[in-house]
C-alpha positions as CSV (number, residue, x, y, z in Angstrom):
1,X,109.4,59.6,-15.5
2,X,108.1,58.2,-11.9
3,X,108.1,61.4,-9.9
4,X,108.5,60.5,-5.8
5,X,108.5,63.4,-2.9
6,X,110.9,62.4,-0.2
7,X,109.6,64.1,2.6
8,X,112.9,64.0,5.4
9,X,113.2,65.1,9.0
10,X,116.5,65.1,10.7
11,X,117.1,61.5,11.4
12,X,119.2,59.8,8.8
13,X,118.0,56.4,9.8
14,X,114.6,57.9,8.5
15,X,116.2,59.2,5.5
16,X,117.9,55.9,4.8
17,X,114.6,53.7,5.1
18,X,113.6,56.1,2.9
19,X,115.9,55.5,0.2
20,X,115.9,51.8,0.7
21,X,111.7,52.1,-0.4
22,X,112.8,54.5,-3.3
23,X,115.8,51.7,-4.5
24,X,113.0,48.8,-4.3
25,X,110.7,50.3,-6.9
26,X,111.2,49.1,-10.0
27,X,112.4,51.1,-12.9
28,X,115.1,53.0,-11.3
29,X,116.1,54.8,-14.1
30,X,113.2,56.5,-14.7
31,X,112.9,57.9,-10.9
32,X,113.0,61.9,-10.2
33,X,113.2,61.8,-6.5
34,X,112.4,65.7,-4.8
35,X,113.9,65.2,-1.3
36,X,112.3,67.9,0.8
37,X,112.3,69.1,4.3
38,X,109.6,71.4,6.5
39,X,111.7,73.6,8.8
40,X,109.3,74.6,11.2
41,X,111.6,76.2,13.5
42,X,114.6,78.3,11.5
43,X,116.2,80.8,13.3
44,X,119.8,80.0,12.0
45,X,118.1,80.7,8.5
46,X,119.5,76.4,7.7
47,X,118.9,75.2,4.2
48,X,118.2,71.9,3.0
49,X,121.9,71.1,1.7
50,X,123.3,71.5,5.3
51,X,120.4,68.9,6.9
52,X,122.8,65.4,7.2
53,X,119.8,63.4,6.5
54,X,118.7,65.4,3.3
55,X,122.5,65.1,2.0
56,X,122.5,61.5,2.6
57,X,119.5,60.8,0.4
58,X,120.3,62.9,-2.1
59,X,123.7,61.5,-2.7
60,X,122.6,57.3,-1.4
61,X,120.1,57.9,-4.8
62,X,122.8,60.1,-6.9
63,X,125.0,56.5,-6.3
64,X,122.3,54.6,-7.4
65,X,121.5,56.9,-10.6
66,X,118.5,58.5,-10.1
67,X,118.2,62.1,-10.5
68,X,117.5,64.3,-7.4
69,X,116.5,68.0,-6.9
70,X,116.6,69.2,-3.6
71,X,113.1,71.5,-2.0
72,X,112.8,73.2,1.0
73,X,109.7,75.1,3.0
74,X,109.1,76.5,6.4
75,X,105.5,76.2,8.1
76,X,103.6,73.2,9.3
77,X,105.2,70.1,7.8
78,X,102.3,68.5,7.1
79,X,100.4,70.9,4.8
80,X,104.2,71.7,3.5
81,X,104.6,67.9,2.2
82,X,100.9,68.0,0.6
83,X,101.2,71.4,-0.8
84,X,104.7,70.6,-2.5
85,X,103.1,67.4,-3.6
86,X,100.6,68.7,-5.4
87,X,103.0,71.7,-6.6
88,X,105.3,69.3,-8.1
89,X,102.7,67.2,-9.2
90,X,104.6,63.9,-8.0
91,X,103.2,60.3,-8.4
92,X,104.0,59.4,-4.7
93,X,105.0,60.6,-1.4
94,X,107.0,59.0,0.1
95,X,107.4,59.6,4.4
96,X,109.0,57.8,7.7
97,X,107.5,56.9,10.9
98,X,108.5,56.9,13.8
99,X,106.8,55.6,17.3
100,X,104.6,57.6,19.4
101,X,102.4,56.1,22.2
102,X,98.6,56.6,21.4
103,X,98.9,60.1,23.9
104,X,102.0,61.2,22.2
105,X,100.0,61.3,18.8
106,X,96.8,63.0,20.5
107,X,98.8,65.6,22.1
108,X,101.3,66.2,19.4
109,X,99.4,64.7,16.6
110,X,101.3,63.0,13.6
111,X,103.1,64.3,10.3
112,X,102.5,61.0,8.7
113,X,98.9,60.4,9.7
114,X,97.8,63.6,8.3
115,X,100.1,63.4,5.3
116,X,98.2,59.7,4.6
117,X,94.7,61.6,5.6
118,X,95.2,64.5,3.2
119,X,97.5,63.0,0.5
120,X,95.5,63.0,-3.2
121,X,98.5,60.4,-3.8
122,X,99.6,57.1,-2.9
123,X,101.7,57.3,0.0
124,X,104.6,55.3,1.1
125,X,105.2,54.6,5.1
126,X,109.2,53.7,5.6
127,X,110.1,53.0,9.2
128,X,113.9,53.2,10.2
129,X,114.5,49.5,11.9
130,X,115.4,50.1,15.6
């Protein structure tokens, strides 16, 4: 079994470039996909099921017939991603990017850069076409 974190944030184009990577590798059936999200901010107390873009990953790979469990943290996304990688033990991660100009990601800094950094893993870069 191919174990592959799907790390989501709230935009289902993200999600679904993320699926599209997980439908191109080969072997389907043997796929365990762990779609997961960071909430860093939760003051509604929100879980993963009621996140659009988590739902629509879970049930775009359900379709295609590959087995999906559903995670969720709160905390800095980043070291939430790595942490439940290496938790779960998965073969990839897999993230989205999205475009920041070169002061955007010095001043806010980027999830996927420090996921790719830090990862002990391949890591798989989706981004959503514009």
């Amino acid at each position: 079994m191919y174990e592959i974190l799907l790390a989501v944030d709230e935009k289902d184009e993200h999600a679904e470039a993320q699926v599209d990577a997980v439908l191109d590798l080969p072997g389907q059936d043997e796929i365990h996909a762990h779609v997961f999200h960071d909430f860093q901010d939760n003051p509604t107390g929100a879980s993963i099921g009621q996140l659009a873009s988590a739902r629509h990953a879970k049930d775009s790979l359900e379709d295609a017939g590959i087995e999906v469990t559903l995670h969720e943290t709160s905390g800095d996304p980043s070291e939430a991603i790595l942490d439940t990688a290496r938790d779960l033990d998965v073969d990839s991660i897999c993230v989205a990017s999205r475009k920041r100009t070169p002061t955007g990601k010095v001043l806010f800094g980027s999830v996927t850069q420090a996921v790719i950094l830090g990862a002990d893993r391949p890591v798989i870069v989706c981004g959503a076409e514009s």
